[in-house]
C-alpha positions as CSV (number, residue, x, y, z in Angstrom):
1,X,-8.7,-1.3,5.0
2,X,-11.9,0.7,5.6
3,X,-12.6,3.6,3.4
4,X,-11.2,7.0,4.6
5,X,-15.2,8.3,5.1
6,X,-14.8,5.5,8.2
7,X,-11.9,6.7,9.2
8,X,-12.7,10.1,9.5
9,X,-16.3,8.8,10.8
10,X,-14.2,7.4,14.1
11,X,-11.9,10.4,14.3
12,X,-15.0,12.7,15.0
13,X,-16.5,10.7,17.2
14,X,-13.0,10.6,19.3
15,X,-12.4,13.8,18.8
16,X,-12.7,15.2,22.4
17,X,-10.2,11.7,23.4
18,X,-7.1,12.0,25.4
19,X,-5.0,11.0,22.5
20,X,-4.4,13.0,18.8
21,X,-7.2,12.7,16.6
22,X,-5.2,10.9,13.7
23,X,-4.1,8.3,16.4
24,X,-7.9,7.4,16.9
25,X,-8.2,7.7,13.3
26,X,-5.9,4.4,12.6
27,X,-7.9,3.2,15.2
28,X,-10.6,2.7,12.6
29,X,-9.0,-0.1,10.6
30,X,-10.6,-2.7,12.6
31,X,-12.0,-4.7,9.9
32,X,-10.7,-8.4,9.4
33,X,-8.0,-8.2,6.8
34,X,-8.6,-9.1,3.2
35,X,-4.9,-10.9,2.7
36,X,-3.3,-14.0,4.3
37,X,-1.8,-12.9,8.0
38,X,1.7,-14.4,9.5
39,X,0.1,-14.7,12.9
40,X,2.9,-12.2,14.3
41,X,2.6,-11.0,17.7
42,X,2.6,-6.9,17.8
43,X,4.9,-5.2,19.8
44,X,3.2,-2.6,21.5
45,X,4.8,0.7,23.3
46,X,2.6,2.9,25.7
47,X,2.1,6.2,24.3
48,X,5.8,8.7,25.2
49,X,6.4,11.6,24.4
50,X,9.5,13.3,23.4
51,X,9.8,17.2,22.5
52,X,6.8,17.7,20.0
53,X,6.2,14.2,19.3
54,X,4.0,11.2,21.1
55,X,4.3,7.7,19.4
56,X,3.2,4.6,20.7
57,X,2.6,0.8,19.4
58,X,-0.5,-1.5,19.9
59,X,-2.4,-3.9,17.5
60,X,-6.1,-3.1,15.8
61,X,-9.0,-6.3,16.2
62,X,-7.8,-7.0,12.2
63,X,-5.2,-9.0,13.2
64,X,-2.7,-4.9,12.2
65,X,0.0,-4.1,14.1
66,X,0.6,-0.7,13.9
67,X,3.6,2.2,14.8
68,X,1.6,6.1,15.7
69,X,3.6,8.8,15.5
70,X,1.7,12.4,15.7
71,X,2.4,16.1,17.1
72,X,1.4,16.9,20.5
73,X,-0.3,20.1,19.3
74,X,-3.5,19.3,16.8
75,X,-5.7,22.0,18.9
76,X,-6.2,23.6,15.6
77,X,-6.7,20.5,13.6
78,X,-3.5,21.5,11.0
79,X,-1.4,18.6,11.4
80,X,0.6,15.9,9.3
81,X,1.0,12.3,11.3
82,X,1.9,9.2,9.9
83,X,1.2,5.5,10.5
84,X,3.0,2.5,10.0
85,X,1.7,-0.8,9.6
86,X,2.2,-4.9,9.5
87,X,0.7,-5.0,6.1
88,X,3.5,-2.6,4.4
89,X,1.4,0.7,4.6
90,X,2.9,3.9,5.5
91,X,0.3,6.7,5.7
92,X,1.0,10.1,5.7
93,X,-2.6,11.5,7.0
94,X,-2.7,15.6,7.0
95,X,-5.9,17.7,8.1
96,X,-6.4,21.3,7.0
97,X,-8.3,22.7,10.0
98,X,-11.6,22.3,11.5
99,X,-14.1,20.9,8.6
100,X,-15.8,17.8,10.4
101,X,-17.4,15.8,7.0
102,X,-15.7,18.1,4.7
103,X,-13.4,15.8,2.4
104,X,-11.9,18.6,1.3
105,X,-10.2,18.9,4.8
106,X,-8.2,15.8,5.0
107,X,-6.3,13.2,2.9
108,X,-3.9,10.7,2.3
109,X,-0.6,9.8,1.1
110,X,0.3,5.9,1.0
111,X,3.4,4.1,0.3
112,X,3.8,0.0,1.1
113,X,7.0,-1.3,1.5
114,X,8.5,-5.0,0.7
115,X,9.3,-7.5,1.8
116,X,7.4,-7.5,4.9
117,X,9.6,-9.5,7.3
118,X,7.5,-8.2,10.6
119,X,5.8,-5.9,12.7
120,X,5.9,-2.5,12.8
121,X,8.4,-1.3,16.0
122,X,8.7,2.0,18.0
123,X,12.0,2.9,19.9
124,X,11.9,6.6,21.6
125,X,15.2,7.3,23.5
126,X,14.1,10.1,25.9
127,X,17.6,10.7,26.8
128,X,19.4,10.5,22.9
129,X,16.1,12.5,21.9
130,X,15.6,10.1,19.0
131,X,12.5,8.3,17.8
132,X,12.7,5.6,15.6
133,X,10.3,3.3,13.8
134,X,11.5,-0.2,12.4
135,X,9.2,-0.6,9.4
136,X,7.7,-4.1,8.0
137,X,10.8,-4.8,6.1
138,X,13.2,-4.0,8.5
139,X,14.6,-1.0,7.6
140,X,14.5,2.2,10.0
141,X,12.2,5.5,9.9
142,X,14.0,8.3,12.1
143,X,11.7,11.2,13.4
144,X,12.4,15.0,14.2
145,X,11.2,15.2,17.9
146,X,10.3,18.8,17.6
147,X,8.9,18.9,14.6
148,X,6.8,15.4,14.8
149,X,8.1,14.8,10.8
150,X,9.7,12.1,9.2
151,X,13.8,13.2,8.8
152,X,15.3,10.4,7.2
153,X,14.6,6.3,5.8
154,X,17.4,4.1,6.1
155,X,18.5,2.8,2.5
156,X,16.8,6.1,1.0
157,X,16.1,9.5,0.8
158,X,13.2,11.6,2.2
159,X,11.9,15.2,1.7
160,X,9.1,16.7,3.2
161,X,7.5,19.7,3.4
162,X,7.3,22.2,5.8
163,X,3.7,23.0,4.5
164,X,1.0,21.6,5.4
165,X,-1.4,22.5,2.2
166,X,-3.8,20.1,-0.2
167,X,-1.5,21.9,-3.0
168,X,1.4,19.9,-1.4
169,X,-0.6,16.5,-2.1
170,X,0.8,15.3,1.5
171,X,4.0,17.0,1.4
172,X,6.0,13.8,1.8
173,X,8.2,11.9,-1.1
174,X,10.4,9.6,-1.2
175,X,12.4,9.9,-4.9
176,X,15.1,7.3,-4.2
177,X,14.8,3.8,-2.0
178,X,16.8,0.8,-1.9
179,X,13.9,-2.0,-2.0
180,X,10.8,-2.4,-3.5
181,X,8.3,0.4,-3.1
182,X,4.6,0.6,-4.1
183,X,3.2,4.3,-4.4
184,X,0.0,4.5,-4.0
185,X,-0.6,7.6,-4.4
186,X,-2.3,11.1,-2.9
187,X,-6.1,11.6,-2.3
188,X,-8.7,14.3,-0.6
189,X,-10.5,12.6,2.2
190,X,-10.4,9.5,1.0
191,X,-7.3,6.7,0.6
192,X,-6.2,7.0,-2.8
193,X,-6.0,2.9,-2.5
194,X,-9.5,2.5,-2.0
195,X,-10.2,3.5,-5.9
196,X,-10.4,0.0,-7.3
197,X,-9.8,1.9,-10.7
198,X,-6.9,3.7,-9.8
199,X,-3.5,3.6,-10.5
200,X,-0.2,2.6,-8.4
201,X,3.3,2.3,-9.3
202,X,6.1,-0.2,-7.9
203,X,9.4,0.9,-8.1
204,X,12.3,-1.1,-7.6
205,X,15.3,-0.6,-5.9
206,X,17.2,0.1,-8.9
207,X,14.7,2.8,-10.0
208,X,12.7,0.9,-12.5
209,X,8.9,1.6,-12.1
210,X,5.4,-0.4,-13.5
211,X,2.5,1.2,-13.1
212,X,-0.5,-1.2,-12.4
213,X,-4.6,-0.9,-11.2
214,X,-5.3,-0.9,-7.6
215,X,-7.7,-3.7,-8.5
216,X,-4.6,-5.7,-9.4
217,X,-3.4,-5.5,-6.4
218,X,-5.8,-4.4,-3.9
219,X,-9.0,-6.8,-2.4
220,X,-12.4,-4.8,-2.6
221,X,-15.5,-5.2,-0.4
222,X,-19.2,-3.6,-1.2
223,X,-19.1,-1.6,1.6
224,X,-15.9,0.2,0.9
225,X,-13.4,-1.7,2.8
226,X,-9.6,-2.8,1.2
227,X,-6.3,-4.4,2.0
228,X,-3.4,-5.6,-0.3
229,X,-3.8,-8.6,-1.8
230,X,-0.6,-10.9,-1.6
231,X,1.4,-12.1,0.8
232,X,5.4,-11.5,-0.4
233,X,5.9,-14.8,-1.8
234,X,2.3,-14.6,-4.2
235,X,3.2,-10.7,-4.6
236,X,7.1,-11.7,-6.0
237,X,5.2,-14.5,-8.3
238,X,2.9,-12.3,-9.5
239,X,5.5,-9.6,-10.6
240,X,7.5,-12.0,-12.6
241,X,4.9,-11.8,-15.0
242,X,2.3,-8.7,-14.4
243,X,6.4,-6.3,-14.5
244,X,8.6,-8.5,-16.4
245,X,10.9,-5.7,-16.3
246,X,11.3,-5.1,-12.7
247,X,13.9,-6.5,-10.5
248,X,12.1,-7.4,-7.3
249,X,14.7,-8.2,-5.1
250,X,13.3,-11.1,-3.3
């Protein structure tokens, strides 16, 4: 995963680009992954848009497959948009208004998700009005069309907020999931993942959590780059003994 300074590096140079500036910005993760792929083939879904909302599907030159889904209206750059991806990622990207190389005016909120059985996959039904984004691990992400935000996870609960504020450190939790969840955390301009010191906490589907260090889990290159570590299989293995305590549910 590159660092957030190359994400936001692309998103200013496609700034004046047909499509929103967060979709460009996902666009960015075009490094070859640090962690075992499954060779999947990425569905991919030409950009629609329904109400307030465009999504679309494609793959990155990583190997990624990745779900978009952003607000039509970012003219004054105060927007939340999340991204989906094959590795288990979901990130809730949020910019504060015009501030190109200001880390103050952007961040990042991550959750992965587990097991990841496959691809990220978009469904927009122009005439139910519903968008809907089959994660990694096969449950279902359901989208307000007006609003562009996330309304409700399948085997879980949601809330999010109507601001869009740094003080609201992404404005998006999710308190309560059935499977196992790894918060990542929130960070200014940067992905809080990418702090090889920092700390993330899995929590299982039965509420039990274990914190651990990003280097635990996370790959590191010199030049800023990251991705998760384990495939499930290593991941689950690894569990049994780093959070004895955790029930990991595959």
């Amino acid at each position: 995963m590159p660092s957030m300074k190359k994400l936001l590096t692309a998103a200013a140079l496609a700034a004046l680009a047909s499509a929103p500036l967060s979709a460009q910005v996902w666009r960015g993760r075009v490094h070859p992954p640090l962690a075992p792929q499954d060779g999947q083939t990425c569905p991919q879904s030409v950009p629609v848009i329904i109400g307030n909302t465009q999504g679309y599907a494609d793959s990155l030159g990583s190997g990624l497959c990745y779900v978009s889904i952003d607000p039509t209206d970012t003219s004054d750059l105060v927007y939340r948009s999340y991204a989906f991806f094959s590795d288990g990622l979901l990130m809730v990207f949020s910019s504060y208004g015009d501030g190109e190389g200001n880390p103050n005016m952007t961040s990042a909120r991550e959750f992965f998700f587990f097991p990841r059985r496959h691809a990220p996959a978009l469904t927009m039904d122009e005439k139910k009005k519903t968008i809907t984004v089959r994660m990694g691990n096969g449950r279902d992400a359901e989208f307000d069309p007006a609003s562009a935000q996330l309304r409700e996870l399948e085997f879980g609960r949601v809330t999010v907020s109507p601001k869009i504020d740094p003080a609201e450190r992404g404005g998006v939790e999710i308190p309560r999931y059935f499977g196992l969840i790894l918060d990542a955390g929130f960070r200014m301009g940067e992905s809080p993942s990418g702090l090889p010191d920092g700390t993330a906490t899995f929590r299982s589907a039965w509420g039990e959590t274990c914190a651990v260090k990003n280097r635990d889990v996370f790959n590191y290159t010199p030049d800023g780059d990251h991705a998760f570590k384990f495939t499930d299989a290593q991941l689950s293995a690894w569990l049994r003994t780093a959070c004895p305590n955790l029930h990991i549910g595959f």
